[in-house]
Residue, then its C-alpha position, 0 to 999 in steps of 0.5 A: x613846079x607845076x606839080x603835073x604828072x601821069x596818073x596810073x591809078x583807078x578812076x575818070x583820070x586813070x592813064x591821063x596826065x593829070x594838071x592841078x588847078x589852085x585857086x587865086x589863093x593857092x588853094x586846090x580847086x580841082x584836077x584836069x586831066x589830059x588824054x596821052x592818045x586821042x581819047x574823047x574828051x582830050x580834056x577832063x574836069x571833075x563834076x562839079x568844077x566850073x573851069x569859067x571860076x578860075x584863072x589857071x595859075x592866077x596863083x603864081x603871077x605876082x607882076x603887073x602885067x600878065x599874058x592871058x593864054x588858052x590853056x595850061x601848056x601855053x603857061x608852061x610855054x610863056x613862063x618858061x619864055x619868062x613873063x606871068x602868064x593864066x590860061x582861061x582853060x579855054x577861048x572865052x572869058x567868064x565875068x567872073x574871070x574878067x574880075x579876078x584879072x581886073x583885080x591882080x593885073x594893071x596890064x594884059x597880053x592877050x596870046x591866044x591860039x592863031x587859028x579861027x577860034x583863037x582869033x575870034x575870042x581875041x577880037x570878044x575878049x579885047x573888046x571886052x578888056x579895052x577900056x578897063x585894063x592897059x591891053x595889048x594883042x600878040x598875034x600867034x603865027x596862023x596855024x600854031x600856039x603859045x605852046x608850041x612857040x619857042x621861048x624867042x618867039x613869045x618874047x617877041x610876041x609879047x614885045x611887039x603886041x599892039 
């Protein structure tokens, strides 16, 4: 469904599983590649690619209300847990990401990672959010991610968000 796969050929993502990303329309923008060990860096983008530009599956999210996670295995996490879910392929939202979320989603969950980093984005991206979408705040048990939730506790997560 997500077209990710390991990549055995020659290249900057050789021996990384390799992570398509679409534009809002669909259209393929780019390829992040993810180390399988503890390469540096764990994440890599192609030169030229502003991941800042892009909501990672934006396309794919057809409800009103999305939940708006750090990264692409947080959305595998969260859509298999059944709700829309766009991963900001990091813990900072660009303008231009606020627009393209302002313009698809009348409401947003916000689930990022419960650790320090995590949880001062929460507080910038809900400041920045509050007055302009219907905005709720899941709180990621300390230490753990969306994606390493299972699919009834971001079900829970997402129904109690305040």
């Amino acid at each position: 469904r997500f077209g990710i796969g390991f990549y055995s050929g020659r290249g900057t993502m050789c021996g990384r599983i390799v992570i398509p990303i679409h534009n809002e329309r669909g259209g393929l923008v780019a390829y992040a590649g993810r180390a399988v060990d503890r390469t540096i860096p764990r994440y890599r983008f192609p030169g030229g690619f502003r991941k800042s530009a892009e909501l990672y599956n934006l396309h794919r999210c057809h409800m009103r209300t999305v939940v708006l996670v750090e990264g692409f295995f947080d959305v595998l996490n969260v859509v298999k847990a059944g709700f829309d879910a766009v991963a900001l392929m990091g813990s900072s939202l660009s303008e231009r990401q606020r627009v393209l979320l302002l313009s698809h989603f009348s409401e947003a969950v916000l689930l990022l990672d419960g650790d320090d980093t995590g949880r001062q984005a929460t507080r910038r991206i809900a400041e920045a959010l509050k007055d302009l979408v219907k905005l709720r705040v899941g709180v990621v048990p300390d230490g753990r991610q969306p994606d390493s939730l299972r699919a009834d506790e971001i079900r829970q997560l997402v129904t109690e968000a305040f």
